[in-house]
N, C-alpha and C positions, 0 to 999 in steps of 0.2 A: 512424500511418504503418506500412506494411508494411516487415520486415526487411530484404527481400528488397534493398534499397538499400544496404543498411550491411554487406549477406555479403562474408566473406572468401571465398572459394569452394575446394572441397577442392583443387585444383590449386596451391593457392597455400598453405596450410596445410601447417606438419610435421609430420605423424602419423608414429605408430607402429602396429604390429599383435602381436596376442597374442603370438607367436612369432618378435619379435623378439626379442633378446638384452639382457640388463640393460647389457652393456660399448655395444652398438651406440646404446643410448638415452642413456646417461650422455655420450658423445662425442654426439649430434647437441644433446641439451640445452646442453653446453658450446659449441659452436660459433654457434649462434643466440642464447647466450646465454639460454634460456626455465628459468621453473622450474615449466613443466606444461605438455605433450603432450593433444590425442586419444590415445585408444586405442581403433584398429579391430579388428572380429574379421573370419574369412576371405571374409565376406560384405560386407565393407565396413561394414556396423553401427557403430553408435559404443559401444561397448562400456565406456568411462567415461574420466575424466582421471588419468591419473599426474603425482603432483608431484615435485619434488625430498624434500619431509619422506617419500613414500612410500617411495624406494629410502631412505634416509638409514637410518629404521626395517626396513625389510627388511635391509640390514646389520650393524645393532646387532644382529638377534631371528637372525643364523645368520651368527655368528664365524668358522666354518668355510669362510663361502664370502669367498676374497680376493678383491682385485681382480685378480687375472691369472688367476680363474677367472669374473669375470663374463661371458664369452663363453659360458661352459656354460648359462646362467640365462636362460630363455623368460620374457617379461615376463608369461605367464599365473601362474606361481610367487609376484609380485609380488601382494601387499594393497593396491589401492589403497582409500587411509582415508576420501577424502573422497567425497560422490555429487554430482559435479556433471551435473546437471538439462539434458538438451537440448531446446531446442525445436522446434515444426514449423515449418517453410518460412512458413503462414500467419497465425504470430502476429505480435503487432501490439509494437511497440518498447518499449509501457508495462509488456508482459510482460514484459520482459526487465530492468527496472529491481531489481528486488528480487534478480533472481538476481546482477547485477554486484557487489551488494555485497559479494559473498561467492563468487566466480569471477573468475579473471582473464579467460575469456573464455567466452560461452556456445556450445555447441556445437548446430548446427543437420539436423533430418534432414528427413527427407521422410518420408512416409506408411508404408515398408514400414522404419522405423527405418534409413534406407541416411545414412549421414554424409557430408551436403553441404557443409558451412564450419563458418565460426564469426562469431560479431559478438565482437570485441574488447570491454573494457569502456570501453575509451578514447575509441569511435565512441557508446558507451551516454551516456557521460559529457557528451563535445562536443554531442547530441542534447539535452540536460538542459539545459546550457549554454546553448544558443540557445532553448530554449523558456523560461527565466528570463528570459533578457534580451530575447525579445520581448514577453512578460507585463508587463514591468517597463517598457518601453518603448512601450506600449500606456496600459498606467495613466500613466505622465504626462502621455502625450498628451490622456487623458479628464481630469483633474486640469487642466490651463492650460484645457480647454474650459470646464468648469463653476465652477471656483475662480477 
């Protein structure tokens, strides 16, 4: 099954861009409640995910910068630690099984890397979900036919 069903689509996503501000990303994280953003660069590119462990570690590794100076700090400054993996537009949803396990959500581009959405892993999951339980529900049906 094509992704393109299960896209969150960018308009509806909370991204952030290089050059926003560490203070501007830590308030929209806290307010949606998420503990990982996209991150766009000026071209709209998905340029990779920042987690909460990333600023947490960017914190600890420069003492120096308070919190009532994280409005100075471009989220380009920021490490983000992890590489979450985005996919094209045309892959297919079995792609995306192995990356859920280890992303909260995958990020999806188009051909010239331009960041179009994301698939949840939760929409990955329910997908799984329903192909267990029709597989399993399949086999009993073959099982009362020939048993």
């Amino acid at each position: 099954m094509n992704i393109a069903f299960f896209l969150l689509p960018k308009q509806e996503v909370i991204c952030m861009t290089l050059d926003a501000t560490l203070r501007q990303t830590l308030e929209r994280m806290e307010h949606h409640r998420y503990t990982s953003v996209p991150i766009l660069d000026k071209d709209g590119g998905y340029a990779g995910t920042l987690t909460e462990g990333d600023l947490l570690w960017f914190m600890k590794n420069n003492p120096e910068v308070s919190f009532d100076q994280t409005h100075k700090v471009k989220l380009s400054e920021v490490e983000m630690r992890l590489s979450n993996r985005p996919v094209s537009i045309d892959a297919n949803m079995e792609d995306l099984i192995s990356l859920a396990k280890v992303q909260n959500f995958v990020p999806v581009v188009d051909d010239m890397n331009r960041f179009i959405g994301i698939v949840r892993r939760s929409d990955i999951i329910d997908y799984c979900e329903k192909m267990v339980l029709n597989g399993h529900a399949d086999y009993e049906d073959e099982t009362a036919i020939t048993g």
